[in-house]
VMD Tcl script that draws the C-alpha trace (Angstrom):
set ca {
  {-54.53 41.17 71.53}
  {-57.29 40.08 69.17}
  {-56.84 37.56 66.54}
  {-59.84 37.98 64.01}
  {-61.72 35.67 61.68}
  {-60.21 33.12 60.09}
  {-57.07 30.85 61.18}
  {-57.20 27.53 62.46}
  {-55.33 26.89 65.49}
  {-51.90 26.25 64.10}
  {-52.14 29.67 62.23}
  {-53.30 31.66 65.45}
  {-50.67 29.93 67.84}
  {-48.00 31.74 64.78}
  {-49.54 35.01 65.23}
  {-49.55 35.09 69.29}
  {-45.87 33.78 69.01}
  {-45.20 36.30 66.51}
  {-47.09 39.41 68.39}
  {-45.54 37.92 72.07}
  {-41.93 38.02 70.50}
  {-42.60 42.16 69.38}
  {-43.50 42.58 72.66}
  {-40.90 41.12 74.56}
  {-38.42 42.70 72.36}
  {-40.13 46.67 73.32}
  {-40.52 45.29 76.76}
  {-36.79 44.43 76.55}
  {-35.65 47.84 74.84}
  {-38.20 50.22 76.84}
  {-38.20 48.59 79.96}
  {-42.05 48.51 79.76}
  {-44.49 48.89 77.55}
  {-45.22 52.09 75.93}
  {-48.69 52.90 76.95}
  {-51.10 50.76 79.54}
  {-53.70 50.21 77.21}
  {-53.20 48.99 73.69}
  {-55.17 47.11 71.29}
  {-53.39 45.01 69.17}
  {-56.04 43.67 66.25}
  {-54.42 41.47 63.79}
  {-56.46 40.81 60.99}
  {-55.93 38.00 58.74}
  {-57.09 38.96 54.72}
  {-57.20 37.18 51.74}
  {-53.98 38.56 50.59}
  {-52.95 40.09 47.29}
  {-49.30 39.14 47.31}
  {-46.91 36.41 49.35}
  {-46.32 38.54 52.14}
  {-46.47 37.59 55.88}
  {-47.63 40.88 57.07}
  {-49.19 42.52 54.49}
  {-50.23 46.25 56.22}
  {-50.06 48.21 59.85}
  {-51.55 51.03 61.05}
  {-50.93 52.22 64.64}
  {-54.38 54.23 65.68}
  {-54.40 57.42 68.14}
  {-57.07 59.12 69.44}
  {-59.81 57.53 70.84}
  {-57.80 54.85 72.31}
  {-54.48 53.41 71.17}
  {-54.60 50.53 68.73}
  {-52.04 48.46 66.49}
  {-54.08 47.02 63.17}
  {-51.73 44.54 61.33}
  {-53.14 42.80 58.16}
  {-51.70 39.17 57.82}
  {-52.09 36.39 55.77}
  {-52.07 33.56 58.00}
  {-51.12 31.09 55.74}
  {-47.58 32.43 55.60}
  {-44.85 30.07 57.38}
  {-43.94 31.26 60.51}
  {-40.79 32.37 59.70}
  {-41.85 35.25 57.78}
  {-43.52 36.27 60.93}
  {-40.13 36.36 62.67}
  {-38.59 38.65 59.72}
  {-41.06 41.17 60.12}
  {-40.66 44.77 60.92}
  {-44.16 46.14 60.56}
  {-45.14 45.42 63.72}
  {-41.94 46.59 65.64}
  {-41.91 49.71 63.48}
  {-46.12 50.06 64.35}
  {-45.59 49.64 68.22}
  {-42.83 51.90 68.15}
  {-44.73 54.51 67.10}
  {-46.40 54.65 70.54}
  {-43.28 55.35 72.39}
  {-43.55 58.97 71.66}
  {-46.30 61.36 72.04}
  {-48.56 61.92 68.94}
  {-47.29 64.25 66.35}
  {-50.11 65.16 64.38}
  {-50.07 65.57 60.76}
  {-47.36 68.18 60.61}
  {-45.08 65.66 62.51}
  {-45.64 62.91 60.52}
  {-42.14 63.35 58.70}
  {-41.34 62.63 62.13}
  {-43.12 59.62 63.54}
  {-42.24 57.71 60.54}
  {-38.62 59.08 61.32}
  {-38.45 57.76 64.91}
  {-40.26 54.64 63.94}
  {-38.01 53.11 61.40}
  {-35.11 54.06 63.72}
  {-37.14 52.19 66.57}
  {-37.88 49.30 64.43}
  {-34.30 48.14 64.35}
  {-33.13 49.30 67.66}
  {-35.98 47.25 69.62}
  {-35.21 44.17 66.81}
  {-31.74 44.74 68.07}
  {-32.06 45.00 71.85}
  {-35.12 42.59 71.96}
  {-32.65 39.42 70.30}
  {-33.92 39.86 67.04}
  {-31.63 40.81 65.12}
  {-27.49 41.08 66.05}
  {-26.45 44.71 66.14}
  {-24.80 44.46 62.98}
  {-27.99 43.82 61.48}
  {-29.64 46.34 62.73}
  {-26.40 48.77 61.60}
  {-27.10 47.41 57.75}
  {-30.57 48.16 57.72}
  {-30.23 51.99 59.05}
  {-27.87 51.86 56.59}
  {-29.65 50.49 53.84}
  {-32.33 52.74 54.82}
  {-30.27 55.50 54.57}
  {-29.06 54.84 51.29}
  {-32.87 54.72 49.97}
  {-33.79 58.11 51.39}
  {-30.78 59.24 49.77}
}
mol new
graphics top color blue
foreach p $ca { graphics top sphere $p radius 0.5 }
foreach p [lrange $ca 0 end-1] q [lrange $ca 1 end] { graphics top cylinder $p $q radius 0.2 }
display resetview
Protein backbone atom coordinates (compact mmCIF):
# COMPACT_ATOMS: atom_id res chain seq x y z
CA UNK A 1 0.00 0.00 0.00
CA UNK A 2 1.14 3.49 -0.93
CA UNK A 3 -0.01 6.53 0.77
CA UNK A 4 0.82 9.57 -1.61
CA UNK A 5 1.62 13.24 -1.09
CA UNK A 6 0.23 15.03 1.39
CA UNK A 7 -1.02 13.91 5.05
CA UNK A 8 0.70 14.45 8.13
CA UNK A 9 1.10 11.58 10.29
CA UNK A 10 -2.19 11.57 12.09
CA UNK A 11 -3.97 11.60 8.61
CA UNK A 12 -1.80 8.62 7.17
CA UNK A 13 -2.07 6.44 10.45
CA UNK A 14 -6.35 6.95 9.41
CA UNK A 15 -5.77 5.74 6.02
CA UNK A 16 -3.52 2.50 6.95
CA UNK A 17 -6.21 1.80 9.71
CA UNK A 18 -8.81 2.37 7.26
CA UNK A 19 -7.12 0.25 4.20
CA UNK A 20 -5.88 -2.63 7.09
CA UNK A 21 -9.61 -2.91 8.30
CA UNK A 22 -10.83 -3.62 4.20
CA UNK A 23 -8.41 -6.04 4.22
CA UNK A 24 -8.99 -7.95 7.14
CA UNK A 25 -12.59 -7.94 6.42
CA UNK A 26 -11.78 -9.79 2.48
CA UNK A 27 -9.18 -11.73 4.32
CA UNK A 28 -11.99 -12.71 6.74
CA UNK A 29 -14.76 -13.36 3.95
CA UNK A 30 -12.29 -14.98 1.23
CA UNK A 31 -10.10 -16.71 3.38
CA UNK A 32 -7.17 -14.95 1.60
CA UNK A 33 -6.59 -12.37 -0.40
CA UNK A 34 -7.79 -12.23 -3.86
CA UNK A 35 -4.72 -12.00 -5.91
CA UNK A 36 -0.80 -12.10 -4.59
CA UNK A 37 0.09 -8.93 -5.91
CA UNK A 38 -1.95 -5.79 -5.50
CA UNK A 39 -1.24 -2.23 -5.40
CA UNK A 40 -3.25 -0.33 -3.31
CA UNK A 41 -2.45 3.68 -4.12
CA UNK A 42 -4.50 5.95 -2.10
CA UNK A 43 -4.29 9.31 -3.18
CA UNK A 44 -5.20 12.15 -1.09
CA UNK A 45 -6.80 15.36 -3.43
CA UNK A 46 -7.89 18.58 -2.70
CA UNK A 47 -11.43 17.54 -2.65
CA UNK A 48 -14.50 19.05 -4.28
CA UNK A 49 -17.09 17.97 -1.76
CA UNK A 50 -17.09 16.61 2.17
CA UNK A 51 -16.57 13.20 1.32
CA UNK A 52 -14.11 10.73 2.97
CA UNK A 53 -13.42 8.76 -0.07
CA UNK A 54 -14.08 10.71 -2.83
CA UNK A 55 -13.31 8.08 -6.06
CA UNK A 56 -11.93 4.24 -6.76
CA UNK A 57 -10.85 2.62 -9.55
CA UNK A 58 -9.66 -1.01 -9.40
CA UNK A 59 -6.91 -1.34 -12.46
CA UNK A 60 -6.39 -4.72 -14.58
CA UNK A 61 -4.02 -5.43 -16.96
CA UNK A 62 -0.66 -4.70 -16.54
CA UNK A 63 -0.69 -5.47 -12.96
CA UNK A 64 -3.54 -5.27 -10.47
CA UNK A 65 -4.04 -1.99 -8.67
CA UNK A 66 -6.74 -0.33 -6.27
CA UNK A 67 -6.60 3.80 -6.81
CA UNK A 68 -8.81 5.41 -4.06
CA UNK A 69 -9.00 9.29 -4.01
CA UNK A 70 -9.34 10.62 -0.33
CA UNK A 71 -9.44 13.65 1.35
CA UNK A 72 -7.45 13.16 4.31
CA UNK A 73 -8.79 15.69 6.29
CA UNK A 74 -12.00 13.73 6.77
CA UNK A 75 -12.51 12.28 10.48
CA UNK A 76 -11.80 8.89 10.67
CA UNK A 77 -15.02 7.74 11.00
CA UNK A 78 -16.04 8.40 7.58
CA UNK A 79 -13.24 6.12 6.71
CA UNK A 80 -14.95 3.31 8.64
CA UNK A 81 -18.43 3.98 6.69
CA UNK A 82 -16.94 3.53 3.49
CA UNK A 83 -17.79 1.11 0.82
CA UNK A 84 -15.61 2.21 -2.07
CA UNK A 85 -12.88 0.43 -1.14
CA UNK A 86 -14.63 -2.93 -0.17
CA UNK A 87 -16.71 -2.65 -3.34
CA UNK A 88 -13.01 -1.77 -5.39
CA UNK A 89 -11.14 -4.87 -3.84
CA UNK A 90 -13.96 -6.96 -4.49
CA UNK A 91 -13.77 -6.53 -7.84
CA UNK A 92 -10.56 -8.64 -7.91
CA UNK A 93 -12.16 -11.70 -6.59
CA UNK A 94 -13.34 -12.65 -9.97
CA UNK A 95 -11.61 -12.91 -13.19
CA UNK A 96 -11.73 -9.78 -15.48
CA UNK A 97 -14.80 -9.31 -17.51
CA UNK A 98 -13.93 -7.00 -20.08
CA UNK A 99 -16.10 -4.34 -21.29
CA UNK A 100 -19.01 -6.51 -22.28
CA UNK A 101 -19.06 -7.81 -18.62
CA UNK A 102 -18.99 -4.75 -17.02
CA UNK A 103 -22.87 -4.94 -16.21
CA UNK A 104 -21.38 -7.66 -14.39
CA UNK A 105 -18.40 -6.69 -12.31
CA UNK A 106 -20.25 -3.80 -11.02
CA UNK A 107 -23.02 -6.53 -10.30
CA UNK A 108 -20.79 -8.84 -8.22
CA UNK A 109 -19.07 -5.92 -6.65
CA UNK A 110 -21.84 -4.13 -4.92
CA UNK A 111 -23.07 -7.59 -3.81
CA UNK A 112 -19.39 -8.17 -2.47
CA UNK A 113 -19.22 -4.86 -0.88
CA UNK A 114 -21.76 -5.74 1.76
CA UNK A 115 -21.14 -9.37 2.13
CA UNK A 116 -17.25 -8.82 3.02
CA UNK A 117 -18.60 -5.52 5.31
CA UNK A 118 -20.77 -8.19 6.75
CA UNK A 119 -18.48 -11.17 7.31
CA UNK A 120 -15.37 -8.92 7.96
CA UNK A 121 -17.38 -7.18 11.40
CA UNK A 122 -18.33 -4.27 9.63
CA UNK A 123 -21.45 -4.12 9.42
CA UNK A 124 -24.25 -6.67 11.35
CA UNK A 125 -25.99 -8.81 8.77
CA UNK A 126 -28.98 -6.87 8.98
CA UNK A 127 -27.15 -4.09 7.67
CA UNK A 128 -25.84 -5.55 5.07
CA UNK A 129 -29.66 -7.07 4.23
CA UNK A 130 -30.90 -3.12 4.13
CA UNK A 131 -28.40 -2.02 1.86
CA UNK A 132 -28.95 -4.95 -0.91
CA UNK A 133 -32.15 -3.90 -0.30
CA UNK A 134 -31.92 -0.38 -0.65
CA UNK A 135 -29.88 -1.07 -3.57
CA UNK A 136 -32.37 -2.97 -5.02
CA UNK A 137 -34.97 -0.57 -4.69
CA UNK A 138 -32.69 2.10 -6.69
CA UNK A 139 -32.09 -0.19 -9.65
CA UNK A 140 -35.67 -0.65 -9.60
Amino acid sequence: MSVLHGPDATQRATLIAWIDRVAHAVLTAYGGMPLADVQVLVIPVKPRRDSAVLFGQSVRGQGNALQLLVNAQRPASEFADDWMAVHELSHLMHPYLGDRGAWLAEGLATYYQNVLRARGGIYTPQQAWQELGDGFRRAA
